[in-house]
N, C-alpha and C positions, 0 to 999 in steps of 0.2 A: 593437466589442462587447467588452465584456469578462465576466470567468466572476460568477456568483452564489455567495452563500457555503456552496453544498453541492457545486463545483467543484471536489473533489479528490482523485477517484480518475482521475487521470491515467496512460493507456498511450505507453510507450515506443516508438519510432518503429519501428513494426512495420508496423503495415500494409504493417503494424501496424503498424501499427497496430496501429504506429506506437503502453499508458498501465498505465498499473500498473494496471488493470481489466481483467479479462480472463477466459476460460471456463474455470476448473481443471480439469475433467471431462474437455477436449479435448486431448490432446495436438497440439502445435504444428506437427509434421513429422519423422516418419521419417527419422536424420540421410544428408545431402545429397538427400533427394527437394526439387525447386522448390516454394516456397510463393507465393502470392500477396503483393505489396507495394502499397502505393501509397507511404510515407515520410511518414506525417504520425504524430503526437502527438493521439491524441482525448480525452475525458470526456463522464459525462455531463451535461445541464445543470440547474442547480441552479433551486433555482425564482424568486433574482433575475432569471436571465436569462430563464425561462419566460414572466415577465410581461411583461417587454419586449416581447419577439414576440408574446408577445398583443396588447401595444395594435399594434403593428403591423402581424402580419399573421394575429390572431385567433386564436382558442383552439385551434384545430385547430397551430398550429407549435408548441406544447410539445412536441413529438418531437423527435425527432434526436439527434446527437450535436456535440459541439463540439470545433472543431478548434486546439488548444491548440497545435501547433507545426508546421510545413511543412518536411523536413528539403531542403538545398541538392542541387540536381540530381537529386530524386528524380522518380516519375512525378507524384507531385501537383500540384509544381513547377513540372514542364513542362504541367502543362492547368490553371494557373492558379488552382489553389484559395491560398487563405489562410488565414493565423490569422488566429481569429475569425471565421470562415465557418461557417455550422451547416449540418451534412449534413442532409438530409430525404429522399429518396431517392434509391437508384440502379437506373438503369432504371425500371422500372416500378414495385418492390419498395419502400413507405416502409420507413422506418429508425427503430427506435424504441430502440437502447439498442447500447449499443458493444461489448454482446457477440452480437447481433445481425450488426453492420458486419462485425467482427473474421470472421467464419462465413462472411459471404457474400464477403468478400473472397479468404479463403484457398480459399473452397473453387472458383475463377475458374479458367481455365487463363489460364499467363504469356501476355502480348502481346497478351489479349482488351480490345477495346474496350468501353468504358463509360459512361455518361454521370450524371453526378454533378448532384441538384436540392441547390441550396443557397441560402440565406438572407443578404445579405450586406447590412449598412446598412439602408434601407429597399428594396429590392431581392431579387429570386426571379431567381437565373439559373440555366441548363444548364450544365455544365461536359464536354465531353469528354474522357478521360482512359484511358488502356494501362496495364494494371491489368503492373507488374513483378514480378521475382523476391525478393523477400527476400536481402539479403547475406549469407554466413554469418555475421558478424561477430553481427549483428541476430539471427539463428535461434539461435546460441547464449547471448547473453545472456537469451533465455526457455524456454533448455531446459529449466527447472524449472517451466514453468507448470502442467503437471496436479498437479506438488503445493504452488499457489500461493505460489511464489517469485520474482523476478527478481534478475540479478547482474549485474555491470557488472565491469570487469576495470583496476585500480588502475592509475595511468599515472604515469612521473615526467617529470619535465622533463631534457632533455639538456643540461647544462652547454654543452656546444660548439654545437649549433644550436639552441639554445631550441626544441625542439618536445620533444613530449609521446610517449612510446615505451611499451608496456607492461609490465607487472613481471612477469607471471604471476598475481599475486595475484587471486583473486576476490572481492569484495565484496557483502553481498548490499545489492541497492538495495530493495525492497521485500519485504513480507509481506502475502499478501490476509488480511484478518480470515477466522477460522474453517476456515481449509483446516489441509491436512495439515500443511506448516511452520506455521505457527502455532498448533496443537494440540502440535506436538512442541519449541516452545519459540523456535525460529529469530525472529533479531532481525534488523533493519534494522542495517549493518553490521558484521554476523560477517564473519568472514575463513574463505573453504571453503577447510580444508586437505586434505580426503579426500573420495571419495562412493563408496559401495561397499566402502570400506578398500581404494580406491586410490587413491595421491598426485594431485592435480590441479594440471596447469600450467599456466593457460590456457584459453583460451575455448574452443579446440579439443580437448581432454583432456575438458571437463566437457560437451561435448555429445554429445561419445559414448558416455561412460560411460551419459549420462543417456537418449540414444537405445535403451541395452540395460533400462533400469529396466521394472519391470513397477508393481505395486501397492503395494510395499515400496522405501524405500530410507534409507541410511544414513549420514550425514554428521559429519566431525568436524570443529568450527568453533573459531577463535580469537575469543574473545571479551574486547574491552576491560575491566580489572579483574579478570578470570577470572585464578585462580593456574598451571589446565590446560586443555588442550583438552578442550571437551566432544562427547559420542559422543551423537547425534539420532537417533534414528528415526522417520522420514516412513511413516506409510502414510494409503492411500487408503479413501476407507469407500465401502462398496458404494451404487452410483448405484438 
């Protein structure tokens, strides 16, 4: 299966769920409390793909969510889900939108079991599946989500083992349309050099900072062509 051309609000392997779609209103997790994982990449699906599963398995499979990436040894992993596998529900509960999935997964306790209805080919199977913890790694690249951001954290190559180390640097990888970063100017690619007008070094630095943020908060980002850094202000508008 592959995505339709309204497939591309894609989240980051969080589960999070694992995609750059995601609930700005909810913050993600109180930094180190366990969140819910499974390790997959979702969206939603566009209505190429909508049609397909119609002729296939009728108007009723436009729901769900698509699973756009399976991350290596995660729980998903290990109960067999795939990319290209379209969620339809879990448990008893259907699944209509990945900010839906995203809610019922986090809000799971770790090591509960689960059972996953998905859509695979022309095929409807059950999936079993141990709903895991969230890595920190994963919890801090979306500790910006209630004010619709993600960041990724810039990695170079090591001359002497050819692997990939991290710089410190954060990047942002996304902006949701119409949240708070995106009202206050943040772009795909700023470099956060402050949050709160405190230095950030690290994924670890910025999720605690960001664990203390309340409705407000303050970032100074390097931006490509910019002569200076510029000073953001992120606030949240009442729900």
């Amino acid at each position: 299966m592959t995505s339709g051309r309204r497939l591309t609000r894609i989240v980051p392997s969080l589960l999070l769920a694992g995609s750059l779609a995601f609930s700005t209103g909810t913050a993600i997790a109180e930094t180190g409390r366990a969140v819910g994982w499974l390790g997959i990449s979702i969206a939603e699906i566009g209505e190429e793909l909508a049609d397909r599963l119609a002729g296939t398995f009728g108007y009723a499979a436009g729901t769900g969510v698509y699973v756009a990436d399976v991350l290596k040894d995660g729980p998903a992993e290990r109960g067999e889900l795939r990319r290209g596998d379209v969620i339809v529900r879990l448990d008893t509960q259907p699944i209509w939108d990945v900010r839906q999935l995203q809610r019922l997964i986090r809000s799971r306790p770790i090591d509960q079991p689960i059972t996953l209805a998905v859509l695979r080919d022309a095929a409807q199977l059950r999936l079993p599946l141990v709903i895991g913890a969230m890595p920190a790694e994963a919890r801090a690249q979306l500790a910006g989500e209630r004010f619709g951001f993600l960041v990724r954290e810039e990695r170079q190559r090591n001359p002497e083992g050819g692997e990939f180390t991290p710089t410190g640097r954060l990047l942002v990888g996304f902006v949701e349309p119409d949240s708070a970063a995106a009202r206050a100017g943040l772009r795909p690619q700023d470099v956060i050099l402050e949050v709160g007008r405190q230095t950030v070094r690290g994924l670890e630095t910025f999720e605690r900072i960001l664990g203390a943020a309340e409705r407000q908060l303050s970032l100074l980002v390097e931006r490509q062509n910019s002569p200076a850094p510029l000073r953001l202000g992120l606030e949240l508008r009442p729900r």
